[in-house]
N, C-alpha and C positions, 0 to 999 in steps of 0.2 A: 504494500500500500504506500503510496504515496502521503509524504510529513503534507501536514494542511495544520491551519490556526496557527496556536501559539506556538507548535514544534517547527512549524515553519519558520516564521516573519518573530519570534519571541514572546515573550514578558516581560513589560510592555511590548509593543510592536515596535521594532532597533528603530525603524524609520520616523513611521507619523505616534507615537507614545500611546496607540489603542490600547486598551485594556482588556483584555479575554476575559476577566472575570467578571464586567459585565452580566448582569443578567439577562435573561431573554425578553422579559419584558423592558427595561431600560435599552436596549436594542431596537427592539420593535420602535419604543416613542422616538428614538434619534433617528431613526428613516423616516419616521412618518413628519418628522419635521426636516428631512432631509431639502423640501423645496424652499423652504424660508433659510436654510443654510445658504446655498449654493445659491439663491440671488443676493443674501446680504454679501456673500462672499467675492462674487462678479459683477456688483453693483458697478466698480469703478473701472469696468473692462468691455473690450470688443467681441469678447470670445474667441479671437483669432490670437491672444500671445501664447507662446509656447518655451516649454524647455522641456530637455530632452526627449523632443517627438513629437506627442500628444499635444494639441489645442486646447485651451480651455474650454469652447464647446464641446470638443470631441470626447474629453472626460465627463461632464456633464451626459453628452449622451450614451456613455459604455454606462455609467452609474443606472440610467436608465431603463438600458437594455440588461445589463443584468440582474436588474431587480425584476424585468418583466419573465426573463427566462425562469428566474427559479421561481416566480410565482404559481409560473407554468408546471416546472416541475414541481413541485407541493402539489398542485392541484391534480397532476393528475393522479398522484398516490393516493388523496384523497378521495376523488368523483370518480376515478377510472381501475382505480386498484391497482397501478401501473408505477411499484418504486424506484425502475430501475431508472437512472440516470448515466448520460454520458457528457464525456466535459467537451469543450468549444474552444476554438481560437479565437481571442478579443480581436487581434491584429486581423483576421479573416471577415470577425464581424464587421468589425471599423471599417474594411475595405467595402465589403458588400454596400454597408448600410451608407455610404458615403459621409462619413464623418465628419469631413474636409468640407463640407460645402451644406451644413446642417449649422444655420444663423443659432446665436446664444440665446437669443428668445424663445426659439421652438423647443433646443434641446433643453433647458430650464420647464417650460411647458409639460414635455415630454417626461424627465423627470420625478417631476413634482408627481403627474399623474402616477405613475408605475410606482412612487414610494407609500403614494395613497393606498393601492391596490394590494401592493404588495405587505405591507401592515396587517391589512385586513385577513389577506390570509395565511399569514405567519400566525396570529394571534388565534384563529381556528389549528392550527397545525400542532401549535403549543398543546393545548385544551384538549386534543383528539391524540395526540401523541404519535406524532407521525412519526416514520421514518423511513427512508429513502436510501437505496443501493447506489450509491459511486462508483463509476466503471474500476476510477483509479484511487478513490480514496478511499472505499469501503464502507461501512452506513454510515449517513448524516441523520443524526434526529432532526429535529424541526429546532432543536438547541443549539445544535450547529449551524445548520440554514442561518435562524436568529444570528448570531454573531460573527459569521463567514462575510454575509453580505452585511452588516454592520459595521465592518471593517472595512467592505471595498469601500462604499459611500465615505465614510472617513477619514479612510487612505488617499483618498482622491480629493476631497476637498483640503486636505494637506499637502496634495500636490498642485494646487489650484493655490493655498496661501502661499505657496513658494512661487509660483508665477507670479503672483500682485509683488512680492518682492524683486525680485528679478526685472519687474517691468518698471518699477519705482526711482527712479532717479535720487541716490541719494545727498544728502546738505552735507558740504564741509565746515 
């Protein structure tokens, strides 16, 4: 199986300082505020600066699409009796979904929707006690889900306050 969470990325997370010990519902409420984050966050931006790769919109819109995808998947463990899961390439999805040319409005929009949706059914998932086969990581509960994807969103808007930096001209 492949390391994921905090065997992965730490305690805290080396990078943006997430905490794994989060609960699942403190999880849940920071996605679901996930759109009022990432516009205060992009408030003084085009959506087009970038560092290392990724646009500001374009991480807005992975936070999006991966929240929609594993909504998906939860849901279908739940509606369909279907836990297996397989993982994706973001870089494949970016390319398909066109990343690059997805204004910071829409993917903010976009977003916001999918953090709403995806709350909703995280918070069923919790309650019902899901849990879901990873091709490569081996079961997620809906405990995991909760805080996997609580860390992309976080991860990202940590790489989003590193762009407002980087774009900021600083005073001598």
């Amino acid at each position: 199986m492949e390391p994921w969470g905090a065997a992965l990325f730490g305690e805290p997370c080396r990078q943006c300082g997430f905490r794994w010990s989060i609960t699942p519902p403190e999880a849940v409420s920071w996605v679901r505020g996930f759109g009022g984050r990432a516009r205060e966050t992009t408030c003084s931006l085009t959506g087009e600066e970038q560092v290392d790769g990724w646009s500001v919109a374009a991480y807005v819109a992975h936070v999006g699409d991966n929240l929609r995808q594993w909504s998906e998947r939860v849901q279908a463990a739940r509606l369909a009796g279907r836990p297996e899961v397989a993982g994706y390439d973001p870089d494949a999805l970016a390319d398909a979904r066109g990343y690059a040319s997805i204004p910071l409005e829409v993917a903010l929009w976009s977003a916001s929707s999918a953090a709403e949706r995806w709350a909703d059914v995280i918070e069923a998932a919790l309650h019902e006690g899901v849990e879901l086969r990873h091709a490569t990581r081996g079961v997620q509960r809906a405990e995991d889900v909760a805080r996997n994807n609580c860390h992309d969103a976080y991860h990202h808007i940590w790489d989003i306050r590193r762009i407002v930096e980087a774009s900021t001209p600083r005073e001598r």
